[in-house]
N, C-alpha and C positions, 0 to 999 in steps of 0.2 A: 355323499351318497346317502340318500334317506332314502331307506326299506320300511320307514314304519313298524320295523319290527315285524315284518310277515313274513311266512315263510319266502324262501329263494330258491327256484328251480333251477338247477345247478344240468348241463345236459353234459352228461358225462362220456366225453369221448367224440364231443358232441352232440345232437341231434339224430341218432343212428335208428329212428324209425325213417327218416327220409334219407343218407345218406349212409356208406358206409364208417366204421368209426376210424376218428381219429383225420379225417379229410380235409378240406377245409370246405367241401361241399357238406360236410356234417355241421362244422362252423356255423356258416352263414347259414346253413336252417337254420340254428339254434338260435342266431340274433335274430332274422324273420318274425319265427314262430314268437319271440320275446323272452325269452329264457335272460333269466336276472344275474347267470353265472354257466362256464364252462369250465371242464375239467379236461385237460390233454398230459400226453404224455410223452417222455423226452428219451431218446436212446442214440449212442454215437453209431456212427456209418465206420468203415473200415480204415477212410483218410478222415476220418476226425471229425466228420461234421452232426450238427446234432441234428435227429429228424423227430418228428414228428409220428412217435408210433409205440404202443406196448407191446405188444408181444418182444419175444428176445432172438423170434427167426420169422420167416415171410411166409408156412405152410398155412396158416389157419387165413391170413389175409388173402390169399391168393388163390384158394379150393386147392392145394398141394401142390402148384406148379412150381413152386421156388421152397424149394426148403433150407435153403441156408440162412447162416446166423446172419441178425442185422448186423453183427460186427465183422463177419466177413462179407457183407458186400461196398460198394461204394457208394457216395450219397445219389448217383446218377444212375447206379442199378436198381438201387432201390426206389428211387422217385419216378423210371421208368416202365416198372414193372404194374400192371394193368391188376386192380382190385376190383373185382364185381360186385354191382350191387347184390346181383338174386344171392339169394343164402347169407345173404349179414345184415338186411333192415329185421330191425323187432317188430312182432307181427302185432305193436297196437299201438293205438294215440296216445302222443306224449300227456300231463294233465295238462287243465286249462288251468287260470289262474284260480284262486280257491274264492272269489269273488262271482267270479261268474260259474262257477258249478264243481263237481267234484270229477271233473274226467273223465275218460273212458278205460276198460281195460278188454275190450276187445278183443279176441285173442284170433287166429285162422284155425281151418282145418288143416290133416297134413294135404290132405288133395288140393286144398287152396294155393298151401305154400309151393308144391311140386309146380303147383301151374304158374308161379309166377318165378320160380326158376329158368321156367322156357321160353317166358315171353320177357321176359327181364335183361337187356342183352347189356344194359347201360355198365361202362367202368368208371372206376375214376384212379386217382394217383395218392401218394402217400408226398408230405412236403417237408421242406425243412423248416428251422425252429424259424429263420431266418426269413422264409416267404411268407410263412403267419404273421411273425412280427409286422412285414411290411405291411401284407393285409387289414392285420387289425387297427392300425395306425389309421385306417379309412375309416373307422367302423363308428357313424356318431349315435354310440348308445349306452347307457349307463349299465355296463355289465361289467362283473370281477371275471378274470382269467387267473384258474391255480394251474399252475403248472408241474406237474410229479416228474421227477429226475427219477429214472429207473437203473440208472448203470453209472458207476465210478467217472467220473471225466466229463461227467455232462454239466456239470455246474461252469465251469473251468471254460468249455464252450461255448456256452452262453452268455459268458459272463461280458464279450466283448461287446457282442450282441444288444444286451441287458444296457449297459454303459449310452450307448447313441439310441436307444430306443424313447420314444415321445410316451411309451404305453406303460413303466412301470407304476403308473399311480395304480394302474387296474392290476397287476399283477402280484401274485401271490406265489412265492414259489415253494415246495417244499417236497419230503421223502421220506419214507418208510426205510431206510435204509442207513444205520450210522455211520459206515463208512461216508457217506456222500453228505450227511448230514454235517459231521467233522469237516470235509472239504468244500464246502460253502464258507463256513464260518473261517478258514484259515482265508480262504481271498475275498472274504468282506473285511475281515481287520487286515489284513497287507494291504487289499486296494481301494477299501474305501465300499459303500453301500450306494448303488445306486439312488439317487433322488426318487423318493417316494415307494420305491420297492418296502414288499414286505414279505417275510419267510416263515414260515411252519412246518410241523412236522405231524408224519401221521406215525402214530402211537397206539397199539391195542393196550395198553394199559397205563397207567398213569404208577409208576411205582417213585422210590427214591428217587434212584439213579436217572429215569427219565424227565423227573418233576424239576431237580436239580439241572438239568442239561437246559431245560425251557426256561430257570428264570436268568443262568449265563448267558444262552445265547438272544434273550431279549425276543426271544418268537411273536409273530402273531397270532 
């Protein structure tokens, strides 16, 4: 992977000026458009499966029609329940690359946005880690996938996942989170690390206790 060392537009959550976040219709903007890195996010369903989504319930994804915990629905409630665009694309263009100019930041009025609340009818769905996986696996483009583990257990599920997957050269997984952080690392050393995976941790501060944690666990 040669970046030349220039910056990496990383679409966090995907591409969520053209789709909603976290989709896989944010995804594939993101490789479209050329983005050199995506950031998604990983939370269990109520029968265990891991999907594809941060928040830790469905009201802000949904304009309040579902407010229950991701962890109490099932991975078919939740994969079937309809996310609108109007009110979740970001009201400006992603940047270009810094080659060709310095971006736009564009921003709407609120009259702009109301109006495209009502002509906006388009939904889309929320996926699991498992339908990305298979997705990405098509994807011929030299782009890193991190992946943030948001809740206890999700490592654990992915990891079978992780195992048969063709895409962990691209793949970065990692948490803000010790708990989960500790639970990677117990079933990398019991099971073995998958071929080519690599792991990090997100850290606001770099003290002892965290400096030490990153040169045991061999982070990326």
């Amino acid at each position: 992977m040669n970046k030349k060392c220039s910056p990496m537009r990383f679409a966090h959550r995907g591409l969520v000026q053209h789709a909603p976040e976290n989709t896989l219709d944010a995804f594939k903007a993101a490789v479209e458009y050329g983005c050199e890195g995506i950031e998604l996010d990983v939370r269990l369903s109520k029968d265990g499966v891991a999907i594809v989504v941060h928040d830790g319930d469905m009201t802000r994804m949904t304009d309040g029609k579902i407010t229950a915990q991701i962890s109490e629905l099932t991975a078919d409630e939740i994969c079937s329940a309809d996310i609108p665009y109007a009110g979740h694309l970001l009201p400006f263009h992603p940047p270009v690359p810094y080659s060709e100019g310095e971006g736009s930041s564009r921003t709407f009025s609120e009259e702009q946005k109301e109006y495209f609340r009502k002509v906006d009818t388009r939904v889309t769905h929320q996926s699991t880690f498992a339908q990305f996986d298979e997705w990405f696996a098509g994807v011929d483009a030299d782009i890193v996938i991190e992946i943030e583990l948001c809740a206890p257990g999700t490592f654990r599920a992915i990891y079978p996942i992780l195992k048969k997957s063709p895409n962990c050269r691209r793949y970065i997984v990692f948490s803000g989170h010790w708990e989960i952080l500790r639970e990677m690392q117990e079933v990398l050393k019991s099971e073995g690390v998958p071929e080519g995976l690599r792991t990090g941790a997100n850290f606001r501060r770099l003290d002892d206790e965290n400096l030490a944690f990153i040169r045991e666990a061999g982070l990326y």
